[in-house]
mmCIF entry with sequence, helices, sheets and N, C-alpha, C, O atoms, coordinates in Angstrom:
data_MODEL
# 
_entry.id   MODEL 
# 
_entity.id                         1 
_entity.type                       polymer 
_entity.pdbx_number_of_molecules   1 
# 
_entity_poly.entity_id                      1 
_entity_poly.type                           'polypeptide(L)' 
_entity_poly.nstd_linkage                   no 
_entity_poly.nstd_monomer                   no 
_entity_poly.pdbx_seq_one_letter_code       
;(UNK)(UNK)(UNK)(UNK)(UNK)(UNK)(UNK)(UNK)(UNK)(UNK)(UNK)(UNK)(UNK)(UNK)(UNK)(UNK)
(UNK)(UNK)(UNK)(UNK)(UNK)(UNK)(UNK)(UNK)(UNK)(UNK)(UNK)(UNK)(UNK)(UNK)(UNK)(UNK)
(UNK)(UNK)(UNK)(UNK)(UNK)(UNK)(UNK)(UNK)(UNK)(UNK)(UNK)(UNK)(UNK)(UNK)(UNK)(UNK)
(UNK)(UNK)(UNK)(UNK)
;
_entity_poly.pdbx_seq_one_letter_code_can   XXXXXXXXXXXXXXXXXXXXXXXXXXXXXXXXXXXXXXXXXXXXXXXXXXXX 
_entity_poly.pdbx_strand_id                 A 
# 
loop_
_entity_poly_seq.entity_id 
_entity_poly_seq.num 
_entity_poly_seq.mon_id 
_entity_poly_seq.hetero 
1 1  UNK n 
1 2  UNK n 
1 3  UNK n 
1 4  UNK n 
1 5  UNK n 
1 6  UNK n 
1 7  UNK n 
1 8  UNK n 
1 9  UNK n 
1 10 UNK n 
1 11 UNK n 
1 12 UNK n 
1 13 UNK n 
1 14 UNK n 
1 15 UNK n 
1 16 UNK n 
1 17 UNK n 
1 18 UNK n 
1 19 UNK n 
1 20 UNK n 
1 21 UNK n 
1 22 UNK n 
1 23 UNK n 
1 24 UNK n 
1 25 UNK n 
1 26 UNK n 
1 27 UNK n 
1 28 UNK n 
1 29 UNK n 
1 30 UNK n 
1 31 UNK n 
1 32 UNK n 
1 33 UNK n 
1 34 UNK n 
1 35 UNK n 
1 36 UNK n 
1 37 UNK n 
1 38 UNK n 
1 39 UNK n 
1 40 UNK n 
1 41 UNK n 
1 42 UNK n 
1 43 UNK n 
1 44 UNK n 
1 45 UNK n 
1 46 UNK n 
1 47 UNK n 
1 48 UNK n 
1 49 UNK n 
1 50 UNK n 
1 51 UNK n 
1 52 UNK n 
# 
_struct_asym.id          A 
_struct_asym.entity_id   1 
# 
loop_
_struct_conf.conf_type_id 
_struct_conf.id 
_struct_conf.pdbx_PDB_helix_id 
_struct_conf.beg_label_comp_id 
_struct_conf.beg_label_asym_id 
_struct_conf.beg_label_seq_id 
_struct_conf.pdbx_beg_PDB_ins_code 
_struct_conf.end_label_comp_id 
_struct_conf.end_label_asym_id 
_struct_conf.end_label_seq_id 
_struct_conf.pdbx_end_PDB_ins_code 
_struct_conf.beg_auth_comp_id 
_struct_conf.beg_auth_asym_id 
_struct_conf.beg_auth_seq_id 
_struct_conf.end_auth_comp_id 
_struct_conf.end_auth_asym_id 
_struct_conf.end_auth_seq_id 
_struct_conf.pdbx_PDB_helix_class 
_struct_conf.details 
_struct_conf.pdbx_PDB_helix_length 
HELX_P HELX_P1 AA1 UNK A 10 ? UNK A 23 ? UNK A 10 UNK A 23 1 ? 14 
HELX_P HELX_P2 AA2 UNK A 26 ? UNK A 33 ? UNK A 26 UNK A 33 1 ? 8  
HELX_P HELX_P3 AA3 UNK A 42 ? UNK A 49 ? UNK A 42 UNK A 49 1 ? 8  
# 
_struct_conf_type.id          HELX_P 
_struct_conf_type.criteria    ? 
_struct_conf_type.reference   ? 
# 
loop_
_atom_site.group_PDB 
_atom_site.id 
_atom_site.type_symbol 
_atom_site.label_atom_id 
_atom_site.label_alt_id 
_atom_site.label_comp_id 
_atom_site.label_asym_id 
_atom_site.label_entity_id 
_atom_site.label_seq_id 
_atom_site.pdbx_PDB_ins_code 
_atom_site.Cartn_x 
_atom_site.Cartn_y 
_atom_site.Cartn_z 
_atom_site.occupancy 
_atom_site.B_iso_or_equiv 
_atom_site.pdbx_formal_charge 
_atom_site.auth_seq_id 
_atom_site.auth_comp_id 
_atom_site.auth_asym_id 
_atom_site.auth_atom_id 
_atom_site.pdbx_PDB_model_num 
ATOM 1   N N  . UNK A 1 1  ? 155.231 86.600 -53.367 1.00 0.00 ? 1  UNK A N  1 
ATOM 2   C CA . UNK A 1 1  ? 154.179 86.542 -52.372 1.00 0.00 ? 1  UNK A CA 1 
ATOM 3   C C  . UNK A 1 1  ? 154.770 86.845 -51.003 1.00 0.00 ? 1  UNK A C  1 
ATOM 4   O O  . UNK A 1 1  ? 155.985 86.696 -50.873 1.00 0.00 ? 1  UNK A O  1 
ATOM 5   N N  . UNK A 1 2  ? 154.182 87.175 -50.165 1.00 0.00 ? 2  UNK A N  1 
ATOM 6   C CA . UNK A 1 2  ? 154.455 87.278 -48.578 1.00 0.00 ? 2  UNK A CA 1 
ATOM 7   C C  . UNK A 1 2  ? 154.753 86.346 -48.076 1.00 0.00 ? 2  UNK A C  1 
ATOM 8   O O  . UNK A 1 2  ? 154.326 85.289 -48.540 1.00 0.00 ? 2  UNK A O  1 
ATOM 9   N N  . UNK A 1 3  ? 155.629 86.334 -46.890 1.00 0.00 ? 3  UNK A N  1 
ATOM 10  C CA . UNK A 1 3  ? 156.193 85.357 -46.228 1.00 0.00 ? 3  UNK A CA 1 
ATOM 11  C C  . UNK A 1 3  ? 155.089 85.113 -44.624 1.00 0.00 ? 3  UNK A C  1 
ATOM 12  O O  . UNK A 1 3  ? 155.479 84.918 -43.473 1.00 0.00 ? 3  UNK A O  1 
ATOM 13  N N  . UNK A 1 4  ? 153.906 85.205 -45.062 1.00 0.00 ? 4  UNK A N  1 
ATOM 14  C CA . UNK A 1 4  ? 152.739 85.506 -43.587 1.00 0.00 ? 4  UNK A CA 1 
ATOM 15  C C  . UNK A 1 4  ? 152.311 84.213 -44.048 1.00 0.00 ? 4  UNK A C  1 
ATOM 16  O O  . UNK A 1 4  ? 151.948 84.045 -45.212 1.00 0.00 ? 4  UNK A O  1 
ATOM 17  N N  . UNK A 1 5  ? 152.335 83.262 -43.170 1.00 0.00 ? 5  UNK A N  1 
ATOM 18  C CA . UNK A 1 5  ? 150.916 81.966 -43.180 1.00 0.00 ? 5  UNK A CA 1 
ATOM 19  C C  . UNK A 1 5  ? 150.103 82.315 -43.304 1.00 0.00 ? 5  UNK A C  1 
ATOM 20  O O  . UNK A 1 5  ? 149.660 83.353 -42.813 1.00 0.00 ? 5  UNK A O  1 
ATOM 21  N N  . UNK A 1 6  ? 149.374 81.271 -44.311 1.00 0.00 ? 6  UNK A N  1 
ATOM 22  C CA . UNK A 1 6  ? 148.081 81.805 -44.345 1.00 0.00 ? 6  UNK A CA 1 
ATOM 23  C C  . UNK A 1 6  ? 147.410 81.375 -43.033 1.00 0.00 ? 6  UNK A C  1 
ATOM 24  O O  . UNK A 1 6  ? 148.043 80.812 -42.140 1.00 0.00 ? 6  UNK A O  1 
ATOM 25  N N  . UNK A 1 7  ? 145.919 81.703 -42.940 1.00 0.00 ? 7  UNK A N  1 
ATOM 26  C CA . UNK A 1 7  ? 144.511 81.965 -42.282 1.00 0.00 ? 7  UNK A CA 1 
ATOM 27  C C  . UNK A 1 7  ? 144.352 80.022 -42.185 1.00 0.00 ? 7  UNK A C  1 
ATOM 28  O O  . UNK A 1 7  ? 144.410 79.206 -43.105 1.00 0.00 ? 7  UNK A O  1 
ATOM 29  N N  . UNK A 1 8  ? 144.165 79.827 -40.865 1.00 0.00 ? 8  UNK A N  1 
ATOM 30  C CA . UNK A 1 8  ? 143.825 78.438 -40.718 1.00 0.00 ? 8  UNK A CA 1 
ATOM 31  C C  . UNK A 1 8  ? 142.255 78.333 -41.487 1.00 0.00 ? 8  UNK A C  1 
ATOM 32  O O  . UNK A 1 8  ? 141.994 77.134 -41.397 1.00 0.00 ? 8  UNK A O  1 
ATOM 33  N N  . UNK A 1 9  ? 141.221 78.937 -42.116 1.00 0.00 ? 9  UNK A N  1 
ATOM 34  C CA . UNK A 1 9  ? 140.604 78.713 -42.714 1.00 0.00 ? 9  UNK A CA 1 
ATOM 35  C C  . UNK A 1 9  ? 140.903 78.351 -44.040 1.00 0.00 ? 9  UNK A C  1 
ATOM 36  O O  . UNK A 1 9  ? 140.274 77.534 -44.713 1.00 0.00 ? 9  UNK A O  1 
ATOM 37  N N  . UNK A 1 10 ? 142.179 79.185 -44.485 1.00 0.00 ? 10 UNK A N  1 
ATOM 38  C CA . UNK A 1 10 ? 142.469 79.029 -45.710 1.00 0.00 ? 10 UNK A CA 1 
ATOM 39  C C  . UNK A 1 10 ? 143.181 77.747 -46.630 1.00 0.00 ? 10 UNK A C  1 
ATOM 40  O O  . UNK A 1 10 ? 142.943 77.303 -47.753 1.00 0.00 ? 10 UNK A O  1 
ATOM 41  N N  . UNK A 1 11 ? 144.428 77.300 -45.290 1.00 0.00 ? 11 UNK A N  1 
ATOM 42  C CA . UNK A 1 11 ? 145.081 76.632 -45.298 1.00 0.00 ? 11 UNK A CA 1 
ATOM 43  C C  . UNK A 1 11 ? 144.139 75.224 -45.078 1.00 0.00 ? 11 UNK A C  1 
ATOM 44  O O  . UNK A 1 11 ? 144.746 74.173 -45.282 1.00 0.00 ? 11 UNK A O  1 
ATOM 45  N N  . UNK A 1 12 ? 143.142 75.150 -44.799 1.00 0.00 ? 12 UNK A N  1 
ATOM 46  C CA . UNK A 1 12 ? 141.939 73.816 -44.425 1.00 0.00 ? 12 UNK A CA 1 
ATOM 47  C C  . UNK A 1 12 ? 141.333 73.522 -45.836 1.00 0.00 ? 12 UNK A C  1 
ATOM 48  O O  . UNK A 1 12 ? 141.139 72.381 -46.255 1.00 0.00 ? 12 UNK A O  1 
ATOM 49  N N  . UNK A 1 13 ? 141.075 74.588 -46.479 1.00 0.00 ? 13 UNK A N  1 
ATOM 50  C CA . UNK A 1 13 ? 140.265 74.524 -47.593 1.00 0.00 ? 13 UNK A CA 1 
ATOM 51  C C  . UNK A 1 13 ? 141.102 73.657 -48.885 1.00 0.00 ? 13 UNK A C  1 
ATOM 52  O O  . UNK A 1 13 ? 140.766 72.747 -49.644 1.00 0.00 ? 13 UNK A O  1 
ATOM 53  N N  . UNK A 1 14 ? 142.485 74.543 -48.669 1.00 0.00 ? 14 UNK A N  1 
ATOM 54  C CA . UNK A 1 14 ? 143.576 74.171 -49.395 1.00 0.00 ? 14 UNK A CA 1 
ATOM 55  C C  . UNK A 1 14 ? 143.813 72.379 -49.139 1.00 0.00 ? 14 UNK A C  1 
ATOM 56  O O  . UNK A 1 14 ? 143.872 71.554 -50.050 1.00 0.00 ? 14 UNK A O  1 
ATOM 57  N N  . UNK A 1 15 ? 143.906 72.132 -47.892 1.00 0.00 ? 15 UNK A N  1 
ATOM 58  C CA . UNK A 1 15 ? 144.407 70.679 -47.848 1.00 0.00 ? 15 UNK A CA 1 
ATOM 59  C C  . UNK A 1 15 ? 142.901 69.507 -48.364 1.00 0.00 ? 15 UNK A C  1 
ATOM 60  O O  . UNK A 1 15 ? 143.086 68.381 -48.824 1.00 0.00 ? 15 UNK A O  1 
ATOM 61  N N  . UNK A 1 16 ? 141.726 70.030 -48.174 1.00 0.00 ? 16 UNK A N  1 
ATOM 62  C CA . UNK A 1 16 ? 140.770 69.985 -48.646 1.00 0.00 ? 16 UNK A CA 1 
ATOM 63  C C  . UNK A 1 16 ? 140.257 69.831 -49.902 1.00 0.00 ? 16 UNK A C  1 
ATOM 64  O O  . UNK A 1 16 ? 139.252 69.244 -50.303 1.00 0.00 ? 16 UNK A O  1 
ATOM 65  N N  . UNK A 1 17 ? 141.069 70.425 -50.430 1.00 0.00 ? 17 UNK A N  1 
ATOM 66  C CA . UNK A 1 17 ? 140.912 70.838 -52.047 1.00 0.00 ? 17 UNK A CA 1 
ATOM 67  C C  . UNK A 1 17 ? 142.007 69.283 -52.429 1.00 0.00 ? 17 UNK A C  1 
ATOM 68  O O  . UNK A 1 17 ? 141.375 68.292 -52.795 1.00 0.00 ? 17 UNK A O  1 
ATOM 69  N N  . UNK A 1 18 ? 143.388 69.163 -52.337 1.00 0.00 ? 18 UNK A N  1 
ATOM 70  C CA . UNK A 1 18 ? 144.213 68.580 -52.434 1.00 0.00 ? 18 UNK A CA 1 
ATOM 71  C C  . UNK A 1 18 ? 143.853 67.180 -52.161 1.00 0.00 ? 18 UNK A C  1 
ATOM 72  O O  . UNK A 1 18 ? 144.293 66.359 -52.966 1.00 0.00 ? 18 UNK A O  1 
ATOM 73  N N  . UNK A 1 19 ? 143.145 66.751 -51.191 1.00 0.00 ? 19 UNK A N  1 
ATOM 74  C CA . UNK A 1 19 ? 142.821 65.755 -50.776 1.00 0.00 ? 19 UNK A CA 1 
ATOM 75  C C  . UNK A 1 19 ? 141.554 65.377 -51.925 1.00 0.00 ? 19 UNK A C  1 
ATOM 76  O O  . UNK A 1 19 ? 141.605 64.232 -52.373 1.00 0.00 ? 19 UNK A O  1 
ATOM 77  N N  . UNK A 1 20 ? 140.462 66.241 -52.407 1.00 0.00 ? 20 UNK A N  1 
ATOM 78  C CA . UNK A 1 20 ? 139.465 65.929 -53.386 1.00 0.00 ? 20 UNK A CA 1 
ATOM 79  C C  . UNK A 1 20 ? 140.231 65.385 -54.839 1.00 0.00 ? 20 UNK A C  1 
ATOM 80  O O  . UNK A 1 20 ? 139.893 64.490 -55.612 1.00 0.00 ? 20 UNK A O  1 
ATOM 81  N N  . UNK A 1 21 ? 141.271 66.214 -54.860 1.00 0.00 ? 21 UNK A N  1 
ATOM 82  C CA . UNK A 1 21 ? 141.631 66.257 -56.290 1.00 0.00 ? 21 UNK A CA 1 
ATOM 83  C C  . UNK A 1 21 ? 142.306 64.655 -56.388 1.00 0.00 ? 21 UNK A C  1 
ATOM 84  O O  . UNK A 1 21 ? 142.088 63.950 -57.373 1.00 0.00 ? 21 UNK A O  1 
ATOM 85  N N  . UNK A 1 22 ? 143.108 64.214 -55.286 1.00 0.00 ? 22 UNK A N  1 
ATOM 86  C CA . UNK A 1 22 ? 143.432 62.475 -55.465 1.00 0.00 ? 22 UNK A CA 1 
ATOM 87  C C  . UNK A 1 22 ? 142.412 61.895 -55.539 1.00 0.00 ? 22 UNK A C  1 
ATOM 88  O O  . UNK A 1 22 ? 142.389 60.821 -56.139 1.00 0.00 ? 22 UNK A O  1 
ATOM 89  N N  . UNK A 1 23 ? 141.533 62.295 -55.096 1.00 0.00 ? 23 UNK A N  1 
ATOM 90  C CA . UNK A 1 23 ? 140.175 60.879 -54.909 1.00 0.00 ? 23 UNK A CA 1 
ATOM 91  C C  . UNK A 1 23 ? 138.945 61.101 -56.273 1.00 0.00 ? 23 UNK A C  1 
ATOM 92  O O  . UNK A 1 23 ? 137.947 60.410 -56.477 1.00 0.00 ? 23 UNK A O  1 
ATOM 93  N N  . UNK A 1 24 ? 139.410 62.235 -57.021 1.00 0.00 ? 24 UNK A N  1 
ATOM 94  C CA . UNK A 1 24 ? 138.785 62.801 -58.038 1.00 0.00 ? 24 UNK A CA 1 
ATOM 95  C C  . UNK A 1 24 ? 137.220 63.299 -58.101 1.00 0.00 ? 24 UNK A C  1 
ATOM 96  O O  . UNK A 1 24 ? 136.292 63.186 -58.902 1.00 0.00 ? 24 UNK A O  1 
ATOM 97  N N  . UNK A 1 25 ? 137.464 63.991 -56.652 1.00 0.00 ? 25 UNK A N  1 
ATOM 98  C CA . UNK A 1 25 ? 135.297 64.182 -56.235 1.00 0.00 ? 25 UNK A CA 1 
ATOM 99  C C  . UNK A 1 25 ? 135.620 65.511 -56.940 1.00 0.00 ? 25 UNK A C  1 
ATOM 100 O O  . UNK A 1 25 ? 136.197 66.535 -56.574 1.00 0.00 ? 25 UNK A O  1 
ATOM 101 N N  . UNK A 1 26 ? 134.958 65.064 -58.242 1.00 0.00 ? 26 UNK A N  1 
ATOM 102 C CA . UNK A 1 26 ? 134.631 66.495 -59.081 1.00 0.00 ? 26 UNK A CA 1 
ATOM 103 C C  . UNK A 1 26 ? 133.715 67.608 -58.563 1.00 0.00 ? 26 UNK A C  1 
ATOM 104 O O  . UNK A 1 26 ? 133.948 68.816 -58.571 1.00 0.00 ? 26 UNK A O  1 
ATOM 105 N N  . UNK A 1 27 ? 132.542 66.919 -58.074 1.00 0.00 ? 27 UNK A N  1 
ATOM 106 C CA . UNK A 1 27 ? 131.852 67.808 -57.366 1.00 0.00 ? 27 UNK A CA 1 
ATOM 107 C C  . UNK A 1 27 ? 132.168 68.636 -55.811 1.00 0.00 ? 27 UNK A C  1 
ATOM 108 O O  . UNK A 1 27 ? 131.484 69.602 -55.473 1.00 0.00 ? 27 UNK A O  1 
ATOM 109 N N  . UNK A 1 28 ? 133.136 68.174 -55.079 1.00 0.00 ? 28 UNK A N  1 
ATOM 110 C CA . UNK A 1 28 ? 133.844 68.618 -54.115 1.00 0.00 ? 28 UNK A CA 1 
ATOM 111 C C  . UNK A 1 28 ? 134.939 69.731 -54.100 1.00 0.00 ? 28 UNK A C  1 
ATOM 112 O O  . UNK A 1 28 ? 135.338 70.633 -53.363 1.00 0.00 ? 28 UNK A O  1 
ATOM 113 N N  . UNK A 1 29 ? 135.334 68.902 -55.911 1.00 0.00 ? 29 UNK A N  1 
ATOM 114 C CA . UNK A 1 29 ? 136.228 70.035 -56.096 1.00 0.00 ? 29 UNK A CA 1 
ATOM 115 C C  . UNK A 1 29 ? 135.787 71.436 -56.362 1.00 0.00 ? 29 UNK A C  1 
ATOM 116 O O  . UNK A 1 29 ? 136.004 72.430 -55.669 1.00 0.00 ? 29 UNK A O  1 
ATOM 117 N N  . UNK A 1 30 ? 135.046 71.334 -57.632 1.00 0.00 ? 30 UNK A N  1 
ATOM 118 C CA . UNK A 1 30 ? 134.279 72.611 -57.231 1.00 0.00 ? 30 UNK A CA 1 
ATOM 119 C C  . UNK A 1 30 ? 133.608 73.729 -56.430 1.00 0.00 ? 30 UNK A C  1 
ATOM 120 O O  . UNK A 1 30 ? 133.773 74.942 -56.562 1.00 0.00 ? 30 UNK A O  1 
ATOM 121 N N  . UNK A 1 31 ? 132.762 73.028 -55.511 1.00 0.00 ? 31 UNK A N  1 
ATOM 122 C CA . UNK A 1 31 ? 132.439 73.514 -54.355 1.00 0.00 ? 31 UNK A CA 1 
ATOM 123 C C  . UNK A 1 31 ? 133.580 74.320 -53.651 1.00 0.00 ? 31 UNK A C  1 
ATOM 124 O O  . UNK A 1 31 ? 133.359 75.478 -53.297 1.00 0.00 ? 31 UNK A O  1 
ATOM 125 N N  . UNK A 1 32 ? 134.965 73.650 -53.411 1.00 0.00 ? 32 UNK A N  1 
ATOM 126 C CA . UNK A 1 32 ? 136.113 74.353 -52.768 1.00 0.00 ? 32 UNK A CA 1 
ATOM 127 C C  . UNK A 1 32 ? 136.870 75.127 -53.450 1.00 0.00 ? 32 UNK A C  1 
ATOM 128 O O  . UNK A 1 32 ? 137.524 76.053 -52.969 1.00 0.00 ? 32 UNK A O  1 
ATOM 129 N N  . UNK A 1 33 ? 136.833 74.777 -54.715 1.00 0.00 ? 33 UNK A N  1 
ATOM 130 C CA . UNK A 1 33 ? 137.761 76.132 -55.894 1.00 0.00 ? 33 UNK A CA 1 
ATOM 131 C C  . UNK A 1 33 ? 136.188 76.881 -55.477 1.00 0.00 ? 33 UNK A C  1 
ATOM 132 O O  . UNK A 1 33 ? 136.463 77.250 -54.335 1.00 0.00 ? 33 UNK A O  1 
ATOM 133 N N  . UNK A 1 34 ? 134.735 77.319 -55.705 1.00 0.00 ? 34 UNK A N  1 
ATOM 134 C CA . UNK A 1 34 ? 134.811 78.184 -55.582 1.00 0.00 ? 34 UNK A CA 1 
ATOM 135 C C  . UNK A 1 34 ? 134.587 78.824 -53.997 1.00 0.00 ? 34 UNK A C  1 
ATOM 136 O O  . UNK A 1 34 ? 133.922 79.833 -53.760 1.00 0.00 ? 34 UNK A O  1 
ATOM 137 N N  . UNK A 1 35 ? 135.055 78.280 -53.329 1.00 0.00 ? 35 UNK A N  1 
ATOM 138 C CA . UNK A 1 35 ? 135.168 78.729 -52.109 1.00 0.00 ? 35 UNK A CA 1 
ATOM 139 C C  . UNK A 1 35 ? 136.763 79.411 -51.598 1.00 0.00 ? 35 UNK A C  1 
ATOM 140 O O  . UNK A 1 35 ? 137.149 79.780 -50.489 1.00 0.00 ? 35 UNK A O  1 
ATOM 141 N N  . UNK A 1 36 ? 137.375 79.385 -52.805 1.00 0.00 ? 36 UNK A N  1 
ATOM 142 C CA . UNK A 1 36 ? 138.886 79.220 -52.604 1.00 0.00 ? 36 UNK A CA 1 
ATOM 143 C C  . UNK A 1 36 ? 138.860 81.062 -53.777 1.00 0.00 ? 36 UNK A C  1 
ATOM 144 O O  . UNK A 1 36 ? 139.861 81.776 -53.722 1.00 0.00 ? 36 UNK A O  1 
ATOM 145 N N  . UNK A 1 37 ? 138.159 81.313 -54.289 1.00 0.00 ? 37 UNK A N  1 
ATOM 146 C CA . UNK A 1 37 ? 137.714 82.412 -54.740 1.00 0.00 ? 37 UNK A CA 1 
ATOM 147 C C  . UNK A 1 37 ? 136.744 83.306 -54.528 1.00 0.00 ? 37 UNK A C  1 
ATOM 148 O O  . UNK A 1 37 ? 136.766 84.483 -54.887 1.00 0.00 ? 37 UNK A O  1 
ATOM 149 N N  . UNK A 1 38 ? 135.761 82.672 -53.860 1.00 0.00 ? 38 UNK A N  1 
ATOM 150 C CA . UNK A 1 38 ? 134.955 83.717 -52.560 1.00 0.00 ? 38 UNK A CA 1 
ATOM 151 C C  . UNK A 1 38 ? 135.865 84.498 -51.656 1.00 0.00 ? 38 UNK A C  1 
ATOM 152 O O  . UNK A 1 38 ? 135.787 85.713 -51.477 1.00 0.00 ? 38 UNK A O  1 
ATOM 153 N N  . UNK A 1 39 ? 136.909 83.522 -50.992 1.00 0.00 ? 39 UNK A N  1 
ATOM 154 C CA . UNK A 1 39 ? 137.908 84.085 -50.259 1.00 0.00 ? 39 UNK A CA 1 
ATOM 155 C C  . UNK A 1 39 ? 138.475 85.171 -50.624 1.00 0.00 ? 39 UNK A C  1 
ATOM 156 O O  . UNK A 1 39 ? 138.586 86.141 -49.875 1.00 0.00 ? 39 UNK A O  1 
ATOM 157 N N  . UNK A 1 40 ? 138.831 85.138 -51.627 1.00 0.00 ? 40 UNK A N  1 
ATOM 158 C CA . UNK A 1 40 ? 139.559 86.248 -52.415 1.00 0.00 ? 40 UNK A CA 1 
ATOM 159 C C  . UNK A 1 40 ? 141.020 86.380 -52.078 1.00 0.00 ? 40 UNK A C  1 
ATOM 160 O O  . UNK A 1 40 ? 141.502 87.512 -52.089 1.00 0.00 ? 40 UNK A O  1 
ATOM 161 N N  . UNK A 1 41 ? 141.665 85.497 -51.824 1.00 0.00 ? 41 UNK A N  1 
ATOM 162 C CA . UNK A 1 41 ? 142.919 85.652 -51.376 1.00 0.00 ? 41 UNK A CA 1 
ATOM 163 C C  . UNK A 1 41 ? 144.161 85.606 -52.270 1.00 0.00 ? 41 UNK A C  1 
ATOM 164 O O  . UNK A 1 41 ? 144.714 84.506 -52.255 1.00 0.00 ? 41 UNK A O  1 
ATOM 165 N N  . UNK A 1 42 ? 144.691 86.466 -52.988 1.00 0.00 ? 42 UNK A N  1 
ATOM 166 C CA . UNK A 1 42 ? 146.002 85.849 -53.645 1.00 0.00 ? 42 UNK A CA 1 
ATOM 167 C C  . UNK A 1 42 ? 147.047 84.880 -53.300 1.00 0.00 ? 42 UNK A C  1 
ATOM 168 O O  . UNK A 1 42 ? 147.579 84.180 -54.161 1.00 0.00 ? 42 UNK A O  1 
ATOM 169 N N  . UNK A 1 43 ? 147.440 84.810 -51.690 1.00 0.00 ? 43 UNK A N  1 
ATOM 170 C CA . UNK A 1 43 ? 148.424 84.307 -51.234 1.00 0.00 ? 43 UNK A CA 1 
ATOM 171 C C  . UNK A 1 43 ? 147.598 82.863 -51.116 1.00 0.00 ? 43 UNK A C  1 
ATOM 172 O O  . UNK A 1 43 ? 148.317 81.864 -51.108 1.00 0.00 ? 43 UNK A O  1 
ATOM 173 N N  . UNK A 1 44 ? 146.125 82.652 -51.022 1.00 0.00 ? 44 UNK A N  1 
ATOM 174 C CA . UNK A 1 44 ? 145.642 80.928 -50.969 1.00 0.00 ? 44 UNK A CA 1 
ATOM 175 C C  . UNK A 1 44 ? 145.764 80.340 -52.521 1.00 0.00 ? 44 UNK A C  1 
ATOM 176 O O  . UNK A 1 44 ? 145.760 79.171 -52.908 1.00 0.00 ? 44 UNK A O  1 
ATOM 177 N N  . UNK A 1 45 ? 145.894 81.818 -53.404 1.00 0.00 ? 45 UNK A N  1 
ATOM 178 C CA . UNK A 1 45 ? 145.471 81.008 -54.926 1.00 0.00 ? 45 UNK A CA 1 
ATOM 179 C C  . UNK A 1 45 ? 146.809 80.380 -55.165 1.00 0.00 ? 45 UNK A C  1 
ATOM 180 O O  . UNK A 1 45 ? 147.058 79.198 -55.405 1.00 0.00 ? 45 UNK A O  1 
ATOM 181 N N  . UNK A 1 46 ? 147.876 81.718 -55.020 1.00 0.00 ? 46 UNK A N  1 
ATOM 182 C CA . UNK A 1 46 ? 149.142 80.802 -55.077 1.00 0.00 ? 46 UNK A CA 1 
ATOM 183 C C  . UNK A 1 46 ? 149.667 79.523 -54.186 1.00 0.00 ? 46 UNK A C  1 
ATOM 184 O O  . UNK A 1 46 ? 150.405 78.591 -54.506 1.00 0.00 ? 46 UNK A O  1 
ATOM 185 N N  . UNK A 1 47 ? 149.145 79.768 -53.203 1.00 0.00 ? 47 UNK A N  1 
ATOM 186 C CA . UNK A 1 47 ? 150.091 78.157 -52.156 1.00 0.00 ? 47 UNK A CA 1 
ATOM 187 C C  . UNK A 1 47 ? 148.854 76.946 -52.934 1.00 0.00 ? 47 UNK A C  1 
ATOM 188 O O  . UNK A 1 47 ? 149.039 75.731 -52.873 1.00 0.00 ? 47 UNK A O  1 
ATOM 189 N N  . UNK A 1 48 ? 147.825 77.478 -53.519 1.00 0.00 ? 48 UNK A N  1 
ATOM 190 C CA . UNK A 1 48 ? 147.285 75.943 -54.147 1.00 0.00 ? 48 UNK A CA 1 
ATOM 191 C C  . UNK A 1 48 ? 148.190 75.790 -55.056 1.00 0.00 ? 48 UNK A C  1 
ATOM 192 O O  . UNK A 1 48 ? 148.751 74.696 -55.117 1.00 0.00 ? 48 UNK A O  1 
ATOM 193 N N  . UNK A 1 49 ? 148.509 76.715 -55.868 1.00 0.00 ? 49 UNK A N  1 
ATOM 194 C CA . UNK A 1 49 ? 149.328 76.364 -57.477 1.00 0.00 ? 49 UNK A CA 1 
ATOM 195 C C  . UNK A 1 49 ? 150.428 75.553 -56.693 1.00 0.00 ? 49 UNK A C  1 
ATOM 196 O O  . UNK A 1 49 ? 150.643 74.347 -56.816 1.00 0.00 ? 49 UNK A O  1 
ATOM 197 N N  . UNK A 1 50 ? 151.079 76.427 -55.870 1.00 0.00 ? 50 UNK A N  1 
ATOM 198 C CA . UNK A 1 50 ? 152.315 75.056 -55.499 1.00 0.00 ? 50 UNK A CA 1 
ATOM 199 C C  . UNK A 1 50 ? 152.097 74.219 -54.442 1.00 0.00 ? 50 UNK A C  1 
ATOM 200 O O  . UNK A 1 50 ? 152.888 74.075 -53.509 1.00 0.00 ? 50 UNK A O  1 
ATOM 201 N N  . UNK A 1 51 ? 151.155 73.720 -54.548 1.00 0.00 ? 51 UNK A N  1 
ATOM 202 C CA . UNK A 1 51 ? 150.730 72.052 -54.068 1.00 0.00 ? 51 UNK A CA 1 
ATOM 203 C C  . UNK A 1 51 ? 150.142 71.167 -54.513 1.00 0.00 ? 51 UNK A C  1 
ATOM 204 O O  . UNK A 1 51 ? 149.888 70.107 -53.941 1.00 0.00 ? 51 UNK A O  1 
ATOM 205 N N  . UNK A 1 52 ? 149.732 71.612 -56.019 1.00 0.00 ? 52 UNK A N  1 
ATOM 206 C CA . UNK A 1 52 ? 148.802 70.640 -56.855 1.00 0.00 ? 52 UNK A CA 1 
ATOM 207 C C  . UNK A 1 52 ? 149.702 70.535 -57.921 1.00 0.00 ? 52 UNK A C  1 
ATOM 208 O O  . UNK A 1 52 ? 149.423 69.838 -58.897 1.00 0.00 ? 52 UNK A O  1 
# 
């Protein structure tokens, strides 16, 4: 992957996502995976894989 930070939108969604998945809001989670694929970003799909 690229060494570019991601998009402060992206990186929000991501900590977002991370934060649902401890508290187990299934329905939150969803909502943000698919918002995390609307995006279309490869470099957000991977920095989720290595933070979850």
């Amino acid at each position: 992957m690229t060494e570019q930070p991601l998009p402060p939108a992206v990186r929000e969604v991501i900590t977002a996502l991370v934060d649902a998945v401890r508290t187990g809001d299934d329905a939150r989670i969803d909502r943000l995976l698919n918002e995390l694929v609307r995006i279309g970003s490869p470099e957000a799909l991977y920095e989720l894989r290595t933070v979850l």
